[in-house]
C-alpha positions in Angstrom: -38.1 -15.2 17.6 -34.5 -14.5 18.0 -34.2 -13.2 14.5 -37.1 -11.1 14.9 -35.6 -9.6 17.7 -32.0 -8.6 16.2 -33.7 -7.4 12.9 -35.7 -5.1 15.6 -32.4 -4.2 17.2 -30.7 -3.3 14.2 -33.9 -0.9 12.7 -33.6 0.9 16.1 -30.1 1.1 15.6 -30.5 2.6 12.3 -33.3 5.2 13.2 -30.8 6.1 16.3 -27.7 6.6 14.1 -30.4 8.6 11.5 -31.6 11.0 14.0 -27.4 11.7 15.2 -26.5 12.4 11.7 -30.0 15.1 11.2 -29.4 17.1 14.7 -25.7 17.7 13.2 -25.9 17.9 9.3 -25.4 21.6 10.1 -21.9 21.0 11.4 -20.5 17.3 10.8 -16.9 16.7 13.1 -15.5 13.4 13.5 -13.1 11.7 16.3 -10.0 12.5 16.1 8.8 -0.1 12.0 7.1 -3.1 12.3 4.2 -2.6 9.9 6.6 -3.7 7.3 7.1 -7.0 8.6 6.2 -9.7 6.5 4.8 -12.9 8.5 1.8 -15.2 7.8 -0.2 -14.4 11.0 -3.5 -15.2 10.0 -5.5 -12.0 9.3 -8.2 -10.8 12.2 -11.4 -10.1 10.3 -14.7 -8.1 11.6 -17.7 -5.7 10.6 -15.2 -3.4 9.7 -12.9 -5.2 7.3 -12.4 -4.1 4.0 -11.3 -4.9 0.5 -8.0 -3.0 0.5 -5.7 -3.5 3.8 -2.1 -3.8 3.9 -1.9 -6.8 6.7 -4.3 -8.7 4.2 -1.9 -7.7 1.0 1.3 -8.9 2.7 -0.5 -12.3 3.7 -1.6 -12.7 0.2 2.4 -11.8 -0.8 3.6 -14.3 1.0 1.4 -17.4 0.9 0.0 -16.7 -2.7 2.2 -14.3 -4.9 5.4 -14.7 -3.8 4.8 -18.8 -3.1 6.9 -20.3 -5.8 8.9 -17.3 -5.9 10.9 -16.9 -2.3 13.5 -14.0 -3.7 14.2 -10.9 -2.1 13.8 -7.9 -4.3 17.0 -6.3 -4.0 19.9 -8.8 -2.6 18.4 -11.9 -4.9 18.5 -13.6 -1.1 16.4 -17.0 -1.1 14.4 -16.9 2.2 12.2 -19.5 4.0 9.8 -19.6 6.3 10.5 -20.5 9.4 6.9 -20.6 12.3 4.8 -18.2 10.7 8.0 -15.7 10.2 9.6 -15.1 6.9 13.6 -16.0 7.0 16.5 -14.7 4.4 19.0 -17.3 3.9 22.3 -15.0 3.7 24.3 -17.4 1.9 22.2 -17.6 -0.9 23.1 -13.8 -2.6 26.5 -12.8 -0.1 24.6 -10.6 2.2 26.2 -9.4 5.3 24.3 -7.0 7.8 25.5 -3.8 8.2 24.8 -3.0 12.0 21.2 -4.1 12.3 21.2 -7.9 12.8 17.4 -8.1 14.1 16.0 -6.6 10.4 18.9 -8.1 8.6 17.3 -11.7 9.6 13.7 -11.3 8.5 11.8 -10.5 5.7 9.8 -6.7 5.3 7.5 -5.6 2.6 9.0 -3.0 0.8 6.7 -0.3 -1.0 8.8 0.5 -4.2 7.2 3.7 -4.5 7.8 4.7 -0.8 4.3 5.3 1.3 5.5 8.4 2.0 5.7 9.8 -1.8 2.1 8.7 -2.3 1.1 9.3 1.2 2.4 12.8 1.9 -0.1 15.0 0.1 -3.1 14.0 1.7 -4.4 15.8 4.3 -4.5 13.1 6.6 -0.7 12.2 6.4 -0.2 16.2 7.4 -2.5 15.3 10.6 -1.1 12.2 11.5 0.9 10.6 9.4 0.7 6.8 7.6 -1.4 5.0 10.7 -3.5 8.1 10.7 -4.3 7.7 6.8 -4.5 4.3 7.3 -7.1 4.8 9.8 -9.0 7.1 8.0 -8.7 7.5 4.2 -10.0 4.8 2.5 -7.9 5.9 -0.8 -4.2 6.0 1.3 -5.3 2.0 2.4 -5.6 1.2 -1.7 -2.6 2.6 -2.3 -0.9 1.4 0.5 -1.8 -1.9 0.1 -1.7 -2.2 -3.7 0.4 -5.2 -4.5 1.6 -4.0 -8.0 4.3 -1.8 -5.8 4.9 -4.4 -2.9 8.4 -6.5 -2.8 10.0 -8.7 -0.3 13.4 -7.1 1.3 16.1 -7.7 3.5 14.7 -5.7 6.5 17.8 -3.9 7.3 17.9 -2.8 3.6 14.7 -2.1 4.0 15.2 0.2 6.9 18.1 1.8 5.1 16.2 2.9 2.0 13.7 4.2 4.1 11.9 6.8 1.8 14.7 8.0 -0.7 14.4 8.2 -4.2 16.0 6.2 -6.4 19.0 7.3 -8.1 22.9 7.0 -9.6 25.4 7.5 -6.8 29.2 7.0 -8.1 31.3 4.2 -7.3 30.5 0.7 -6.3 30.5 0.9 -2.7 29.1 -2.7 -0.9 27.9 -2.3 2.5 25.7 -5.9 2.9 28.3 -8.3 1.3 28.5 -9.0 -2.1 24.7 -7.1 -2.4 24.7 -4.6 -5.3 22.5 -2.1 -3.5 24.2 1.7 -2.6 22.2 3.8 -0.1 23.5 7.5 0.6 21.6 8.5 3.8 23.6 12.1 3.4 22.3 12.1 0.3 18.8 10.7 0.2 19.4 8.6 -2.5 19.3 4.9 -2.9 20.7 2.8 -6.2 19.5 -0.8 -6.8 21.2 -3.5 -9.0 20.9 -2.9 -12.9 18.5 -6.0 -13.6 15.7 -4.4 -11.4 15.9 -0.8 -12.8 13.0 -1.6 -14.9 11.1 -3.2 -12.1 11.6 -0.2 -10.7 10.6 2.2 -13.2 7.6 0.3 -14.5 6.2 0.1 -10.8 6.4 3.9 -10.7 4.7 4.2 -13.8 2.1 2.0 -13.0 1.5 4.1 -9.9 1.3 7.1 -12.0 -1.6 6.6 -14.1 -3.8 4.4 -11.7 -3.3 7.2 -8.6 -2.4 10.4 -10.5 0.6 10.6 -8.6 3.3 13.1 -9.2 6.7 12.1 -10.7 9.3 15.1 -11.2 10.7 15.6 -14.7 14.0 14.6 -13.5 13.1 11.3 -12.4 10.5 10.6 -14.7 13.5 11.6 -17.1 15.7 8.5 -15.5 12.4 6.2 -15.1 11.9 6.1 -18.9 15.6 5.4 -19.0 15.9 2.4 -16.7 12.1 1.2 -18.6 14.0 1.5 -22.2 17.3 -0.5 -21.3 16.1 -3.1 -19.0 12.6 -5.3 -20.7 10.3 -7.3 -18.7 10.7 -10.7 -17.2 9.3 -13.8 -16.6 8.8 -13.5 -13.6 7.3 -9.4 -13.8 5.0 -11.0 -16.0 4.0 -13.8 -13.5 3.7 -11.5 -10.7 1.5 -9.2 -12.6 -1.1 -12.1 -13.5 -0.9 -13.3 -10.3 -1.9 -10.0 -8.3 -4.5 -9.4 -11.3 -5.9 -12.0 -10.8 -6.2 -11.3 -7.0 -6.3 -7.6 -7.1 -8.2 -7.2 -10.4 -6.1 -4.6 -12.2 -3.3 -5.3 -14.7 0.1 -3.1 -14.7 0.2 -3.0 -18.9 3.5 -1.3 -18.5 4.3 -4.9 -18.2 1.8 -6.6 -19.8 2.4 -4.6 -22.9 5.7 -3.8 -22.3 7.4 -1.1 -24.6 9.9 1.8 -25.1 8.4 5.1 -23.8 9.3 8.7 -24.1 7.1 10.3 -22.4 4.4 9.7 -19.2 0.6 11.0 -19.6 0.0 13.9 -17.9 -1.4 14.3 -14.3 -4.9 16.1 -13.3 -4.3 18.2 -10.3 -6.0 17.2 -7.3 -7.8 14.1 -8.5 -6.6 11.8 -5.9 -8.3 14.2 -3.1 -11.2 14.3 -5.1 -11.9 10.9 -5.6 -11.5 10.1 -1.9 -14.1 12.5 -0.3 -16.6 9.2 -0.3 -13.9 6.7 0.9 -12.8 9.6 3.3 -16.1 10.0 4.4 -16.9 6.5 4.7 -13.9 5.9 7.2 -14.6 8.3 9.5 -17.8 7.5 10.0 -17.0 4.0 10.5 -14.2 4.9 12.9 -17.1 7.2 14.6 -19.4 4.9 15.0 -17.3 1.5 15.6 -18.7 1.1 19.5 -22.3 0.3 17.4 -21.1 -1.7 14.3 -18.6 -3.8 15.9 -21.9 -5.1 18.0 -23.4 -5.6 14.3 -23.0 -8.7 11.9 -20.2 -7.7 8.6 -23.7 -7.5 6.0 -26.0 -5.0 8.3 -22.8 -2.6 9.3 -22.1 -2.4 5.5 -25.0 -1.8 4.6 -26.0 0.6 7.2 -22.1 2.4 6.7 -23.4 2.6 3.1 -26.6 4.4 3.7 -25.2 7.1 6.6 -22.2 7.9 4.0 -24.5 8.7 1.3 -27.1 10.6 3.6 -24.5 12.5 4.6 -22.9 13.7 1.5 -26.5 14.0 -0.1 -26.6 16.8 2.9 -23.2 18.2 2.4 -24.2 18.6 -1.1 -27.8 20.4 -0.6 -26.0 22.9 1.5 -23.7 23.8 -0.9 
């Protein structure tokens, strides 16, 4: 009885949602730095959860990936975990904080390739930045949460590298201890230790091809560089199976390292392209999430599924 009644509910719902998207095919609108943080909260799932999320990457990073492995990226710091919190243990590489002891004593998820270089050319990041792209563009949230590009890092280092290219600044200047990372706010530039440079630079590449995304000749220049004079290790090639295995693609700048001279060229505008379903597909979630949080996870799919393809079958027939 009970089921007959939901499966009721949820055909009424469906006609109701139907008939909303017909009376306005003619015009479709839509509704209008501790993200970073790396903890292992558990993560809070509903109707609306999906395959790519950040919070669900960095949970994987820390109790899967990055298990066996507790190293920051760019001090070499061990760090523990301490409640549900992740911990560095200073001692471990020299570190020091600079002036920012709250981020200088917990662990952040650093994007190698900063959010905002991927993030800044789509349309939603130019409406509302990363939480608005996160909200709404299904192709952002992959990229943002794609583990190939995620490390663990000091915070305050973190922080400090904010969204600047990597680079060569002169001299050996130590702000964090005995850390071998430079950052030059005036600048913009930020320069790592020499044994990551090909972390680095294989990370980018791997961005390149998977998301089409845009490296300038000058860095692609000093990528291929750092790629050339500093192979792969054991642990870039443990890391990569590990998040393959997880994520289900393979970095094979890595897997099948070797000397490069060049990167393959770019299609212009791909990356908007491809995300007009997973675009679409968000919004119309976030549109309707009053009805599909009341819904169980298999009927919202499915009925999400059906209202984004109606809808772009209508976009299409008027074009």
């Amino acid at each position: 009885m009970i089921s007959s009644l939901m499966m009721k509910k949820n055909i009424l719902i469906l006609l109701l949602l139907s008939s909303v998207l017909l009376a306005q095919n003619s015009n479709i609108e839509f509704s209008d730095d501790e993200d970073d943080v790396a903890t292992i909260e558990p993560e809070i799932f509903s109707a609306k959860s999906e395959k790519y999320s950040f919070s669900r990457s960095k949970r994987i990073l820390a109790t899967k990936i990055y298990r066996l492995h507790k190293k920051t990226f760019y001090a070499g710091c061990d760090y523990e975990i301490k409640g549900k919190q992740l911990v560095p243990i200073a001692d471990t590489c020299g570190f020091h904080y600079r002036k920012n002891p709250k981020r200088a004593n917990r662990i952040e998820w650093e994007h190698i390739v900063p959010a905002w270089h991927f993030g800044h050319v789509f349309k939603c990041w130019k409406e509302g930045g990363r939480k608005y792209c996160r909200d709404t563009n299904a192709k952002f949230r992959q990229m943002e949460a794609d583990m190939h590009n995620l490390v663990p890092s000091i915070g305050e280092i973190n922080g400090d590298r904010s969204n600047y290219p990597y680079g060569n600044i002169p001299g050996e200047k130590r702000v964090y201890g005995k850390v071998d990372m430079e950052i030059e706010s005036s600048k913009r530039v930020a320069e790592p230790k020499k044994n990551i440079l090909g972390d680095i630079a294989r990370t980018y590449f791997y961005m390149h091809d998977k998301y089409n995304m845009y490296i300038s000749p000058q860095q692609e220049k000093m990528l291929i560089k750092w790629n050339n004079q500093d192979p792969v290790t054991r642990w870039e090639k443990k890391k990569n199976l590990l998040v393959k295995d997880i994520q289900g693609d393979d970095n094979e700048y890595i897997s099948h390292y070797r000397k490069i001279t060049a990167l393959k060229p770019i299609q212009a505008d791909t990356i908007e392209e491809n995300s007009n379903f997973g675009d679409l597909k968000s919004e119309l979630e976030n549109k309707y999430s009053f009805i599909f949080d009341h819904l169980s996870k298999p009927v919202a799919t499915i009925l999400l599924l059906i209202m984004t393809l109606f809808t772009l079958y209508i976009r299409k027939r008027k074009k």
